[in-house]
N, C-alpha and C positions, 0 to 999 in steps of 0.2 A: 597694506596687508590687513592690519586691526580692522580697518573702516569696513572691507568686506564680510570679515566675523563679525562685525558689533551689525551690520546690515540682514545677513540671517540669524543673528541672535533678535534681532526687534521684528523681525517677520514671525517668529512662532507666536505672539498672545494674536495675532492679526488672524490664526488657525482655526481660533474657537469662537469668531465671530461669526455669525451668522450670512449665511451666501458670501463667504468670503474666496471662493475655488478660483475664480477667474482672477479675482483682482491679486491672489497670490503667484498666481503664475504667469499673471503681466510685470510684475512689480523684479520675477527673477528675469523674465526677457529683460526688463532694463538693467539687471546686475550685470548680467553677461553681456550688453552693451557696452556698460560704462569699462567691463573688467578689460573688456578684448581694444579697446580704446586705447588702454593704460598699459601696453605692450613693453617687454623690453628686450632688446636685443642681446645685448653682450653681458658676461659674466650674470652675478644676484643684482636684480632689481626688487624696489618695495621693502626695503629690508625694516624691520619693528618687530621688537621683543621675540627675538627664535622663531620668525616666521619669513619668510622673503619668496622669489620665487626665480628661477631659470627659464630656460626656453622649454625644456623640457615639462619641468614644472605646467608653467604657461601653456600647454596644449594641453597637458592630461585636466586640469582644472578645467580649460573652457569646453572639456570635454565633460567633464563631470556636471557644470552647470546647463549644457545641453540638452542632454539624457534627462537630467532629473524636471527641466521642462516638460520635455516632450514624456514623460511618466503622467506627470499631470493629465494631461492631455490625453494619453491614452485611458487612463481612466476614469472616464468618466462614468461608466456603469456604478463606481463603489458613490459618487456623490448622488446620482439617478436615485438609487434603491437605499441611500440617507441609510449607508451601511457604515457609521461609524468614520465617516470624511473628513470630522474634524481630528483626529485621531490620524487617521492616514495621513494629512498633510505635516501634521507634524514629525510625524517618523519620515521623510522625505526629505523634511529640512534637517531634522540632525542627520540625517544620512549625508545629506547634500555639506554639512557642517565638519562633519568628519574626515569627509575626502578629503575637502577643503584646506583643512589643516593636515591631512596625510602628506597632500602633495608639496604644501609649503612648507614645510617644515625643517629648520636648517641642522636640527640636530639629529643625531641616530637616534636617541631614545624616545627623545617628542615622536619620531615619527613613528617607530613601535608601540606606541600608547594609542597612539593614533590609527594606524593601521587595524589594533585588535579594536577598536570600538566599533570599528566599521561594520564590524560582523554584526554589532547587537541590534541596530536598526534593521537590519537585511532580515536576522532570525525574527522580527516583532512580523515584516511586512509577510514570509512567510505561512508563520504561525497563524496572523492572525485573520489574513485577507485571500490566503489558497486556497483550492480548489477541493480537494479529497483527504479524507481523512489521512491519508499515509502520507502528509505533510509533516506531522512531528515527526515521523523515522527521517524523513527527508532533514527535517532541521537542524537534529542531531547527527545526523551522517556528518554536515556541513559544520557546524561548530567540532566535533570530537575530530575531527579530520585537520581544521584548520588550527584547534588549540595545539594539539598533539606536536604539529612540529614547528608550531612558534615559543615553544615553551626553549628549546634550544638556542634560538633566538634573542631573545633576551639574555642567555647565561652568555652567548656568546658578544654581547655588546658591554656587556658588564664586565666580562676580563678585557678586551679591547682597552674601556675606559679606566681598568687598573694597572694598562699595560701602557699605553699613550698619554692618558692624564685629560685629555680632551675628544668629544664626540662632533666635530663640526664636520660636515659636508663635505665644505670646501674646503678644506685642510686635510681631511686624512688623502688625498694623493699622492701625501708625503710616501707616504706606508707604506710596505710591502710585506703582507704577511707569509709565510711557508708551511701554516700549520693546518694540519689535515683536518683536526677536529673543529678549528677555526671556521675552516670553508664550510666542512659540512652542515656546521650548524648554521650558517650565513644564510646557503644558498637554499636549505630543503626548503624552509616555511612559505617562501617565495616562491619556490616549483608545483609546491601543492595549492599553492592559490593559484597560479598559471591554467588549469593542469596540466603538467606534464603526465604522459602515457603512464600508468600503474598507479600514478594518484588521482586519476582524475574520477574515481566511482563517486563522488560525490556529488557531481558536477549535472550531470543529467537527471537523476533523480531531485537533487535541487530545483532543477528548471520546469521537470516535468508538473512539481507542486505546487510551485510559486505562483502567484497571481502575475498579470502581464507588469505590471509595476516594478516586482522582483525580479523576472525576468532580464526586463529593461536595463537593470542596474546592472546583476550580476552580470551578467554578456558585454554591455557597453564600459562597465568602467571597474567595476572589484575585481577583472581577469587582470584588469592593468595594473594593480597595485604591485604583484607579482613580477610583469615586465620592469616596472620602475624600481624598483625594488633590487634585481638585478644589474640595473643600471649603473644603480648606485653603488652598490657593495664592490662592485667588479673594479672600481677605482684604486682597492689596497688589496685586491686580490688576484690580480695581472698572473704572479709567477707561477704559482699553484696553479691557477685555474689553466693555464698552457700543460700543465700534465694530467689532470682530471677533466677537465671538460667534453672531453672525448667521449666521455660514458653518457653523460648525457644528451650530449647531440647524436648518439648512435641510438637508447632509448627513442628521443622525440622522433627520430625520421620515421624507424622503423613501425613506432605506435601511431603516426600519422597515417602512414599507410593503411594498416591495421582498420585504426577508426573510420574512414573514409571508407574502407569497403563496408564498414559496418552501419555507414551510415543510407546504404542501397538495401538493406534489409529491415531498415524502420517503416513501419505504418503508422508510428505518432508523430506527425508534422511538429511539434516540440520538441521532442527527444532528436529527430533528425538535426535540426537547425543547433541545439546543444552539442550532440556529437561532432558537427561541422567545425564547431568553437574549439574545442581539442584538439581537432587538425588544424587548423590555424595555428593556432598554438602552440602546436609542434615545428610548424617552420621559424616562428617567433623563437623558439628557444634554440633551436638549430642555428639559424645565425648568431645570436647572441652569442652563442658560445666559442664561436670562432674569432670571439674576440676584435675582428678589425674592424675597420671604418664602416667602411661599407655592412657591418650586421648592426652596426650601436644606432647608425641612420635611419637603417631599414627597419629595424623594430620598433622603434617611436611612430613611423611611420603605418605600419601595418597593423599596430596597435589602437590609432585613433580609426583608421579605415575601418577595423574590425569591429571599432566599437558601435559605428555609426549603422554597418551594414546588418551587422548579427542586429541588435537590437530594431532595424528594422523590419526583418523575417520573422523575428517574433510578435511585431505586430501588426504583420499582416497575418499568421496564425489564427490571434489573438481575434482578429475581423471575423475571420471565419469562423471560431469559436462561438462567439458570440450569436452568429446567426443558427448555427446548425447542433449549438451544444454539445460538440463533439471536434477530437483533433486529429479524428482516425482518417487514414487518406483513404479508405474502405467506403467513409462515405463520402468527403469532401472529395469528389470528383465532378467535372462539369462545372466548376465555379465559372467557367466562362462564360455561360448558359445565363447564370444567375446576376456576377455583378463584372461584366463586360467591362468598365474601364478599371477595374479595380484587377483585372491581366495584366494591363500596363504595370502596373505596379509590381507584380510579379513578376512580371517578364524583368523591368530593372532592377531590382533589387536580388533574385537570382542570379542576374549576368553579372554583377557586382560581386556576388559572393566566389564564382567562379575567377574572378580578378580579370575579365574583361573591359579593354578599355572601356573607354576617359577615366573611370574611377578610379581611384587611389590606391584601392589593394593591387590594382596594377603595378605602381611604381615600386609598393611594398615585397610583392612576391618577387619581382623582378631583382631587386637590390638584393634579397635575401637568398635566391639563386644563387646571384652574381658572389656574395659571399663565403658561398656555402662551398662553392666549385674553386674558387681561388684557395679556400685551402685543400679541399683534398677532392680529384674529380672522378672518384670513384661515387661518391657521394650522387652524381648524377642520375642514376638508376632510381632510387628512392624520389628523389623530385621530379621526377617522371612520373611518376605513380602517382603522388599524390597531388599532379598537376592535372595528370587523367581521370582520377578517380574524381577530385574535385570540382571538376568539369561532370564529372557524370551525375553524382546526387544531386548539383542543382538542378541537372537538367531535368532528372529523375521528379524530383521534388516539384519543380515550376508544372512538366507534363503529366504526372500523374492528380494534380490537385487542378489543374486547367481546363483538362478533355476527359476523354471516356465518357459515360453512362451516368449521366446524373439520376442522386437519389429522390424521389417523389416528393419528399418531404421538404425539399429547398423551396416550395413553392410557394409555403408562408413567409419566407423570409422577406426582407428587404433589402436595396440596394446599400453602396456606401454613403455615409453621410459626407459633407464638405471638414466636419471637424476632423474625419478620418483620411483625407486628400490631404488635409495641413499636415496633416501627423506624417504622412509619407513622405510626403515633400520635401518638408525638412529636416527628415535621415535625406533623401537622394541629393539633394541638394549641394550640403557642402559634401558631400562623398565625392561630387564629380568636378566640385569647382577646385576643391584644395588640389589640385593636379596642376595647376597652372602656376602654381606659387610653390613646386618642390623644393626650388632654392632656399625657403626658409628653414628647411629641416636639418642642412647641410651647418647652419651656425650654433647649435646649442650645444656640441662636443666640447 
């Protein structure tokens, strides 16, 4: 476990060397090599100084070391225009440093220390590398929204630990707590980093600010902390949460629905693909909430899926931005016209977001069904909607940005580069192979 922190702790002075972009973002492909190598199956593996890692664990991290490549990669505009890259790449690595030890972390409170710093590298990439001035309202939306209900959080790990005497992982399954104020402070902090529906205003005007690098992250992996998050807590919170959790999964269906229509009246290809992240979201917390097997499976599951697929609809956006300086699908129309195989790419990664096979959010939606209806099959209605509906905005989104009337002025642009086929490739890539290997998901409970 140490060796991978002392590994990104010796890669930031390598930041401020000179044309150092490349050889940093080869240097993480071989971390996630060696990480995904050093696999373990059963119960903590890696274990050193309150750090170790589960199965769980182990997919959110190779998930976090993924993303935080492929950020690299996609930005390459901020090294192009020597907009302060040495700088960028550092806030990546503590970013990338942060997860790191959010998701290994064997104690409650390590990982609430952990968890809030996370936010500080995301508000610096924000702040300092967005797009439009109404990125500081966006930042703060994001920090006063996220501090707000981690501050409960904290008080409620603190009585825990003068209640228990110990914060370990793997030992509080002992526990079963019955208190009301318990839960709620357990689970808000968690729901509003998710977002669940009524917390989530944060969340799109976040994404709509952030630069494709922010983006990348928050979509692919800071929504997850929230799933994992739950994950974990729900281990000594079993009894309660069988008579509360019902409010929540009845919020999430219903604001899934909701957002998903909402997401057929966007014209900003960002803000669409954000609001998509919600309804996701919302099935994510839906099964979790029903407590069985079948939702703890399915949401580790449709949470790596989501992370891979969102983050790469935002950069394929992000393509388009770049050529056209605009996200509005008012003009981004006709891309077909302009960068032909870069449809392809569209075309899978939309069919993905819609959870069409081979892809993964397949197995995820499906599990997450399957769990939702076993406990109550009235429940069926709302996953219909947001099975229809979510079918529709991709399709909405792939055929409004693909065809119609292109605008004149696409005519300076140019096609895609091969740096940007890598970047595609591999979001599609394991999205569609991790299907073959579902069995794995099945042993980390």
């Amino acid at each position: 476990m140490l060796s991978y922190i002392m590994y990104l702790i010796f890669l930031i002075p390598l930041c401020f060397m000179n044309s150092s972009w490349w050889l940093i973002q080869n240097l993480l492909f071989f971390s996630c090599l060696l990480y995904m190598i050093n696999i373990v199956f059963f119960c903590w593996g890696g274990l050193s100084y309150t750090f170790g890692y589960d199965f769980l664990s182990y997919g959110l991290v190779m998930l976090s070391f993924w993303i935080c490549i492929l950020m690299i990669l996609a930005s390459y505009s901020v090294v192009q225009h020597k907009f302060y890259n040495n700088l960028f790449l550092f806030m990546i690595l503590l970013l990338l440093l942060m997860l790191y030890c959010t998701f290994c972390s064997l104690n409650i409170i390590s990982f609430y220390f952990f968890f809030e710093s996370s936010l500080i590298p995301t508000l610096f990439l924000i702040f300092g590398w967005g797009y439009q001035p109404e990125r500081l309202q966006a930042g703060i939306y994001l920090l006063f929204y996220t501090l707000f209900a981690s501050l409960p959080l904290l008080l409620g790990t603190m009585y825990m630990y003068n209640f228990m005497g110990f914060l370990t992982f793997s030992l509080v399954y002992k526990m079963n707590f019955m208190n009301f104020f318990l839960y709620l402070s357990m689970v808000l902090a968690f729901l509003v980093k998710m977002p669940m529906y009524m917390f989530h205003l944060w969340l799109p005007k976040a994404h709509v600010e952030a630069p494709i690098s922010g983006s990348m992250i928050l979509a692919g992996v800071l929504l997850k902390l929230g799933g994992y998050g739950l994950l974990r807590v729900f281990e000594y919170l079993m009894e309660i949460g069988m008579v509360f959790n019902i409010i929540w999964l009845s919020i999430s269906l219903v604001g899934g629905f909701l957002v998903s229509i909402l997401c057929l009246r966007q014209v900003d290809m960002k803000a669409l693909v954000a609001y998509s992240s919600v309804a996701h979201m919302g099935l994510v917390i839906g099964g979790l909430m029903t407590l069985n097997t079948w939702g703890f499976y399915m949401t580790f599951v449709l949470m790596i899926a989501h992370g891979l697929c969102s983050s790469g609809l935002f950069c394929l956006t992000n393509i388009s931005y770049e050529r056209l300086s605009s996200r509005s699908l008012l003009i981004n129309k006709g891309l077909l016209n302009l960068m032909p195989s870069m449809a392809l790419w569209w075309f899978l990664l939309s069919s993905c977001n819609m959870a069409a096979p081979p892809s993964l959010n397949l197995l995820g939606e499906i599990g997450l069904i399957n769990s939702m209806m076993g406990w109550m099959w009235m429940v069926m209605l709302f996953l219909m909607l947001i099975s229809f509906f979510g079918a529709s905005y991709s399709l909405y989104l792939f055929s409004y940005s693909q065809h119609g009337i292109y605008y004149s002025g696409i005519f300076s642009s140019v096609s895609g580069f091969c740096r940007e086929y890598l970047l595609l490739f591999l979001h599609w890539l394991p999205l569609n192979l991790l299907i073959l290997k579902g069995e794995f998901i099945l042993i980390w409970f």
